[in-house]
Every structure is written in C-alpha cells, then in structure tokens.
C-alpha positions in Angstrom: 4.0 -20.3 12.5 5.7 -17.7 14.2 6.8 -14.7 12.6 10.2 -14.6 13.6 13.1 -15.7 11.6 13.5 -18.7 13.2 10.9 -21.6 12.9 9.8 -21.8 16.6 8.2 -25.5 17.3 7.6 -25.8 20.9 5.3 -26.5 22.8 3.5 -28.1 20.2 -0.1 -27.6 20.4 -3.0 -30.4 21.0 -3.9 -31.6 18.0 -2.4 -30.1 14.3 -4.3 -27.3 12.8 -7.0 -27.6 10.1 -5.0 -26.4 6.6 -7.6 -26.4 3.9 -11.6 -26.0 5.3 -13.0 -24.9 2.0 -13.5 -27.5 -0.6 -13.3 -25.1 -3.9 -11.3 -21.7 -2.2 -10.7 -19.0 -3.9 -7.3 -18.4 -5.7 -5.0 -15.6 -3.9 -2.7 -14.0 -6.7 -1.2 -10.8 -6.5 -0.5 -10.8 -10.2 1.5 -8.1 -11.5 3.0 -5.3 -9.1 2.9 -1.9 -11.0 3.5 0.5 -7.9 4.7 0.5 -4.3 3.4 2.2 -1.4 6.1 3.3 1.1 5.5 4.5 4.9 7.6 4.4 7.7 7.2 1.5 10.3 4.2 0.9 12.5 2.1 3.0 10.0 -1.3 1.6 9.5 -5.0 2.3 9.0 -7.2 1.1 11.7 -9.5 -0.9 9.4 -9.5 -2.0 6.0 -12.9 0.0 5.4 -10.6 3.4 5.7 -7.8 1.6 3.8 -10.0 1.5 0.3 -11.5 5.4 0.6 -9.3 7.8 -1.7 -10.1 10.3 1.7 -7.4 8.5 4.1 -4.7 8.1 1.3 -5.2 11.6 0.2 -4.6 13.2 3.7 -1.8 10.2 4.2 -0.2 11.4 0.8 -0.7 15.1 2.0 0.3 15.3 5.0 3.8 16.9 6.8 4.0 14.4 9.7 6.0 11.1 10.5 2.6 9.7 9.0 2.9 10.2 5.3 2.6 7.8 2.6 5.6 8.0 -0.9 4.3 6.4 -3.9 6.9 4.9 -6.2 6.7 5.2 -10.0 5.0 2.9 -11.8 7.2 -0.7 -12.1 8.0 -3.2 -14.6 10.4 -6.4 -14.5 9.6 -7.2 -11.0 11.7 -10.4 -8.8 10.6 -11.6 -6.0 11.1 -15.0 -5.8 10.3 -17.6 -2.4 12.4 -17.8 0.6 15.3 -20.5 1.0 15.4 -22.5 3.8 18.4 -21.3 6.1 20.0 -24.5 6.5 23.1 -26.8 8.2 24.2 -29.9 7.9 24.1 -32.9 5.2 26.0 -35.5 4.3 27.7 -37.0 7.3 27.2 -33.9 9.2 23.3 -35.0 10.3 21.1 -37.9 10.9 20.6 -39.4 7.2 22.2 -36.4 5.5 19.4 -35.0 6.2 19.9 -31.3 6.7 18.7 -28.8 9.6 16.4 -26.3 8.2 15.9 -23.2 10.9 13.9 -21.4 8.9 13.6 -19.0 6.2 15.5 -16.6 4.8 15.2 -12.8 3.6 13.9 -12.9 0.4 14.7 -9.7 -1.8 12.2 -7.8 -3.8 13.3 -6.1 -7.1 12.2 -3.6 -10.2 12.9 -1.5 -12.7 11.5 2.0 -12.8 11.5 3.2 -16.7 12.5 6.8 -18.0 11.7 8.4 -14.5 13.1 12.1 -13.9 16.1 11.9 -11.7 14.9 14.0 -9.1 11.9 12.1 -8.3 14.7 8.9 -8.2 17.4 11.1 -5.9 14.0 11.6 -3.4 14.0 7.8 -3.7 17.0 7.1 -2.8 16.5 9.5 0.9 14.7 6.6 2.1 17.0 4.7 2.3 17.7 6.4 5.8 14.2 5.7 6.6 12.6 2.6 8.7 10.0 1.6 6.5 6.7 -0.4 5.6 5.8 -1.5 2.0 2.3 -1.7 0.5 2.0 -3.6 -2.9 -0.2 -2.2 -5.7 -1.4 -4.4 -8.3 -2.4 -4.5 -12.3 -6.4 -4.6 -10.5 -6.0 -1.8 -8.5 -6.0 -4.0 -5.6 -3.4 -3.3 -2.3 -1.6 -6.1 -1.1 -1.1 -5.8 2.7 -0.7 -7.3 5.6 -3.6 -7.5 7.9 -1.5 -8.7 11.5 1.0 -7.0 13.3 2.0 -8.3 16.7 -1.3 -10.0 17.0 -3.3 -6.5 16.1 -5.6 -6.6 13.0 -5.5 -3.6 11.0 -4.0 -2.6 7.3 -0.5 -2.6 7.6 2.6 -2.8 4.9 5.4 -5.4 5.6 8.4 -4.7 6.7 11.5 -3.5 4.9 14.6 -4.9 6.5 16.9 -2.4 7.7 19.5 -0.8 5.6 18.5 -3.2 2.6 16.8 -0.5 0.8 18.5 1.0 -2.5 17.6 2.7 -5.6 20.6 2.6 -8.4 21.4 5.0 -10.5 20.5 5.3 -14.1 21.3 3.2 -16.3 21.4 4.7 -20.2 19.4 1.8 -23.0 20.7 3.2 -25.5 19.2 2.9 -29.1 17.0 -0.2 -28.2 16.5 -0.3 -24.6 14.4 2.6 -21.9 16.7 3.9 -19.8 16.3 2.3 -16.2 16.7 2.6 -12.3 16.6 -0.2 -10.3 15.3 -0.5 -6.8 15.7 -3.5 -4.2 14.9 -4.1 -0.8 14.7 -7.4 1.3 11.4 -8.8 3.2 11.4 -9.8 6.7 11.0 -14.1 6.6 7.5 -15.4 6.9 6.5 -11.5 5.1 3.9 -13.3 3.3 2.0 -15.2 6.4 0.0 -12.0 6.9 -0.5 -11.4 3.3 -4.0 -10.1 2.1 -5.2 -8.7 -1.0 -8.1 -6.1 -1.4 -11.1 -6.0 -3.4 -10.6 -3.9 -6.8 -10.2 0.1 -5.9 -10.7 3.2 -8.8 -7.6 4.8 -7.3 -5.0 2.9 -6.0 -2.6 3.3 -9.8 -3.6 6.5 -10.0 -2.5 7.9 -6.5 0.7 10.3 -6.6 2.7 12.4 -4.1 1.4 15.7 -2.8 
C-alpha cells in the first residue's frame, strides 16, 4: 500500500502478496493511551535498541536543540476512531452505484487532559506552530511507533498533519465533573501501516519534561 493519501494501484505486481503467514499470530493492541510523546518531524532514533534505554530519552527530553522530545500529561477519554474511505459517486453516478473509493481519509486523534496547571497547557498549545511527530505511550509502558519512514527503518513517531494541532482551553466540571482541556490533532492516512508496538519498558509513564 502506498503511504500517500491516495490508494495508488498501478502497476500491479506479479502475483498478490501473502497476508496472513502465521497460523496462530500474535494479537497487536495498543490498548489504552495514557501519554503522548511529541517531537518535531524527521526525529527518530536510529534503532529500536536505543529507543527502549531511559539514557536516549533522557538526553532527548534534556536537551536545547531542534531534537527534543515534549511529554504530554497523562490522558484519559481518548477517540481515535478508523479512517473513512474518501469517496465519489453512487447511485446513477457509477457503474452499479457502486462508489469510487480513492482512499482514506485523515482520521483525528482526541483526549482529555484532567486538572492540569494552565501553564504546562499554554506550553501546549506553542506547538501548535510546530511540525511535528507523535509517539503513543500505552497502559504497559509500551511505545507505539512507527518503524518506516520513506523506506528507512528506524523508531519514528507519525505524523501530525499540519496546522491540525490544538489544545482547548479549560473547561470548569463543576461540583461533579474534573475540570478538563482537550487536545486534537489529525493523522496522516495509512498512519497505522507502519504501526509497531514495543516490548514492556520501566519508564516510558513515568518520563517528564526537563
């Protein structure tokens, strides 16, 4: 599948490519996402090895350059639901009423962030100048990532289409409810083709900004 937005079909190859090769595979769930990594575009580690030390995201988290690494607040009531099929036609319009499906579309991620200082959310809300990656963290301490950008194998985050990123502002609960920020962004389509989750860390949830 190619990883632009539109489903690219030609030429087709020789024969159709094997799907399922393991009788009994194992189950890929991300489960719940409790925090987000955030660095800007074309960020990556080199090798999943360096990916799961606490060393590289220290110095990532640390560090003053155009390489460092925001961690989001933890998250709760998180959306993201699977792409729609971009699509024309129907009724008489095409063969059957069968529509034209092109491809998929931009599928938005969203999440609440509970009782969090405002300042940490107005530092939030700066990158939403930024070009920017996102790394998932899950409820096992696990990153999901992508592993392929461009044809290159590394750890990478997907991509967060441009101007799409916001963080709202508070919103008061009240007697019964947390107060609540809200923050949204949209996925590239395909995002999930490279998806890949890690084996179990000791750190990952309990990272925070230098």
């Amino acid at each position: 599948m190619s990883q632009s937005t539109l489903s690219v079909c030609c030429p087709v190859p020789t024969a159709i490519a094997s799907v399922v090769t393991t009788l009994n595979p194992c189950p890929s769930d991300v489960g719940q996402i409790q925090k987000l990594v955030f660095w800007r575009r074309g960020q990556r580690f080199g090798s999943l090895a360096t990916a799961l030390t606490l060393t590289a995201w220290t110095a990532s988290l640390a560090t003053s350059t155009a390489a460092k690494t925001v961690v989001s607040p933890f998250v709760g009531n998180v959306e993201l639901a699977p792409s729609e099929a971009r699509e024309f036609g129907g009724g008489n319009e095409t063969r059957w009423g069968a529509p034209i499906r092109k491809g998929g579309s931009s599928p938005v991620f969203s999440a609440s962030m509970y009782q969090i200082d405002q300042d940490v959310i107005a530092s939030l809300k700066d990158l939403a100048c930024e070009a920017l990656d996102v790394i998932f963290i899950n409820e096992a301490n696990q990153f999901v990532y992508s592993d392929t950008v461009g044809g290159t194998t590394g750890f990478y985050g997907f991509e967060v289409a441009n101007v799409s990123f916001f963080v709202s502002d508070k919103g008061i609960g009240g007697l019964e409810d947390a107060d609540q920020n809200r923050i949204m962004f949209n996925l590239k389509p395909n995002w999930s083709d490279t998806l890949e989750i890690t084996t179990e860390t000791t750190f990952a949830l309990d990272m925070v900004n230098s």
